[in-house]
C-alpha positions in Angstrom: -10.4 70.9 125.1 -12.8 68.1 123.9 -16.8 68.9 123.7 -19.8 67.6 122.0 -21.9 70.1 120.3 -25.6 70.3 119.2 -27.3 72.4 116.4 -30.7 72.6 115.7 -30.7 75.0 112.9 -34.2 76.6 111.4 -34.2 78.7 107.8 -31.3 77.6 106.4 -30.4 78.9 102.9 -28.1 80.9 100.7 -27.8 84.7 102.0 -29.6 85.8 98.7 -32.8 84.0 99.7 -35.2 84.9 102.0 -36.2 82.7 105.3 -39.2 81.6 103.6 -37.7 79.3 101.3 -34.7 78.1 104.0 -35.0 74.1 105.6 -33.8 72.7 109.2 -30.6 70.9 109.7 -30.0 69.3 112.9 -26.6 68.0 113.4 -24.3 66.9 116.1 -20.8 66.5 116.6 -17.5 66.1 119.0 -15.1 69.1 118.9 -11.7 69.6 119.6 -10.0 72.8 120.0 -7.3 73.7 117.8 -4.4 76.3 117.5 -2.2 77.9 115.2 -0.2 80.7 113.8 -1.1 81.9 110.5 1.0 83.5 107.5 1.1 86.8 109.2 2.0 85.2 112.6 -1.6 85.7 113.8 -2.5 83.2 116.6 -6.2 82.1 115.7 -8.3 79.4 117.6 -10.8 77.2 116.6 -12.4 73.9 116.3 -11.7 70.5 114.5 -14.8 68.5 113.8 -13.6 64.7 112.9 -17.3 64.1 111.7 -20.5 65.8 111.6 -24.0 63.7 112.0 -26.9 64.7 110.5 -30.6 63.5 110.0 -31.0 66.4 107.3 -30.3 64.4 103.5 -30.2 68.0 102.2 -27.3 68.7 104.7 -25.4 65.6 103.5 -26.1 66.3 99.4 -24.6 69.6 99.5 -22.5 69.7 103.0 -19.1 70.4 101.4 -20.2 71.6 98.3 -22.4 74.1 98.1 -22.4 74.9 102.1 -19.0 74.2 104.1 -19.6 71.1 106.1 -19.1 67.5 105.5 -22.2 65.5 107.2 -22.3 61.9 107.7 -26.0 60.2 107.7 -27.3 60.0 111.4 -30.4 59.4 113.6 -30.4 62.5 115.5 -33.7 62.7 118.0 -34.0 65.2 120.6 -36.1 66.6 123.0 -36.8 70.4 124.2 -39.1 71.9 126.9 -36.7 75.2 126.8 -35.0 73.9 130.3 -34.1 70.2 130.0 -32.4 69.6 126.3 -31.5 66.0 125.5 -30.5 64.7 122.0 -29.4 61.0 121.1 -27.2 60.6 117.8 -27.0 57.0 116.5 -24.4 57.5 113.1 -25.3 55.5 109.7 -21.6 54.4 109.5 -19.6 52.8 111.8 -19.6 55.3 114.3 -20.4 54.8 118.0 -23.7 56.3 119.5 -23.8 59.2 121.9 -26.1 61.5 124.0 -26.4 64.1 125.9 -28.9 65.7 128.4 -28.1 69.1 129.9 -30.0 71.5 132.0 -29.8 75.0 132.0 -29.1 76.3 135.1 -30.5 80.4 134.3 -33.5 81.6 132.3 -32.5 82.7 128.5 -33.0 86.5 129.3 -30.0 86.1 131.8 -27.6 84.8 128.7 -24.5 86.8 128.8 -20.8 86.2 127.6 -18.9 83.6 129.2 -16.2 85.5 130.9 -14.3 82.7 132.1 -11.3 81.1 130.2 -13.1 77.6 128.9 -16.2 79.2 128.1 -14.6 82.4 126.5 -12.3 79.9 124.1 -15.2 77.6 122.7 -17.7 80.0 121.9 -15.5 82.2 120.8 -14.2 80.0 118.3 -14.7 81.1 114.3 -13.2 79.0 112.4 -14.3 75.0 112.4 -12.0 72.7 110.7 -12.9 68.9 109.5 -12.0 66.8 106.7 -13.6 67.9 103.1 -15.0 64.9 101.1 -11.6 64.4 99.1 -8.7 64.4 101.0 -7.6 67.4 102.9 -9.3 69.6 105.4 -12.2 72.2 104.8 -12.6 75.2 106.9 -15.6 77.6 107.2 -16.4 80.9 109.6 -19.1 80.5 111.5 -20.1 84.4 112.4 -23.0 83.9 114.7 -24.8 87.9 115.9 -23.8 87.5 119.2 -22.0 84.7 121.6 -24.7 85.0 124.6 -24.8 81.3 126.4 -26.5 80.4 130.0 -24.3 77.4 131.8 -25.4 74.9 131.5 -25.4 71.5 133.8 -24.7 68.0 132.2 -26.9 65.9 133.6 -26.0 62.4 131.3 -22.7 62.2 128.8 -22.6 59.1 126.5 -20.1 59.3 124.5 -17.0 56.7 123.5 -15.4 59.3 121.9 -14.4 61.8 125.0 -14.3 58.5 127.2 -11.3 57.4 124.9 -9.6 60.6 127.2 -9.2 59.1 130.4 -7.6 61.7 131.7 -10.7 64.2 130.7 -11.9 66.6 133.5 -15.1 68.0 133.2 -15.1 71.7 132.4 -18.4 74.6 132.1 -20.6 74.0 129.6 -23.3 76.8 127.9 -26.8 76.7 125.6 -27.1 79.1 123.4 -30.3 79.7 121.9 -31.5 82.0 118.6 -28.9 83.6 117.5 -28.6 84.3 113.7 -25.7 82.7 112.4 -23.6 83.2 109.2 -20.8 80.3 107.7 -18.9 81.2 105.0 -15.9 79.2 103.8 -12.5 80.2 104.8 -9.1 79.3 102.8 -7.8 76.1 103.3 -5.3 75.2 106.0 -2.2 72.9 106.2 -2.6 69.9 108.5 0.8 70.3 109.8 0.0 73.9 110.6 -2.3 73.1 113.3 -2.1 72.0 117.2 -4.4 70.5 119.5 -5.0 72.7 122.3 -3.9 71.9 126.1 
């Protein structure tokens, strides 16, 4: 399963400190869902990120250092009147521009758990995967205080990247709005270890 994925993060800082002192990060990126079996013979999903964008310099100085998260330099702009949400990303590097604008399709109070099996798999994703600034892969949890969405409808999809998969068939997509998330960094995995999900 291929996605592109928006956050628009407010008060972000080191547990320790308080909200106060925290700074906004918006960043976008294409996901990929990813499987495999861990040294226990645990199954575990998650998500590789080839690249993140961001329009946040503070995100890109210590994305991958002090917070997990590599972020590449971006234009990110988007627009939000809390029922159309529509964000453009135009990378720094040599990376094709994309955009999105979806529509929810239910008011926030009626967010709830995606029950069926596409929905239930993405968002319940906690571990994100992407390549760390050296070679290798980085890995973080992302624990977020609850995994309430409301579908969403996809009214445009730009994007080179999931039109490289032609055979692609559109699937649900969700908005989630203010939920408290935590990342922490999670031990490293082996490349060979994991398996893109069909």
């Amino acid at each position: 399963m291929i996605g592109c994925c928006l956050l628009d993060v407010i008060d972000l800082r080191p547990p320790p400190l308080p909200s106060e002192v925290g700074t906004r990060l918006r960043a976008a990126a294409h996901r990929i869902s990813v499987e495999w079996t861990d040294e226990f013979g645990q199954a575990n999903v998650g998500v590789f990120v080839p690249a993140r964008h961001t329009d946040s310099r503070v995100a890109r100085v210590i994305g991958g250092r002090l917070f997990p998260g590599v972020h590449q330099a971006a234009i990110v702009e988007i627009a939000d009147d809390g029922h159309l949400l529509e964000w453009a990303v135009c990378p720094r590097d040599r990376g094709s521009p994309y955009a999105v604008r979806v529509r929810a399709s239910l008011p926030a109070s009626a967010a709830s758990a995606p029950c069926e099996p596409i929905g239930g798999t993405c968002l319940a994703a906690t571990i994100g995967i992407s390549p760390a600034h050296r070679d290798g892969l980085e890995t973080a949890y992302m624990e977020p205080e609850h995994r309430c969405a409301v579908p969403a409808v996809i009214e445009e999809l730009d994007s080179a990247f999931i039109a490289s998969f032609a055979s692609a068939i559109a699937a649900p997509s969700y908005l989630m709005r203010d939920v408290p998330v935590t990342w922490r960094r999670a031990p490293a995995l082996d490349a060979n270890t994991i398996a893109v999900t069909t």
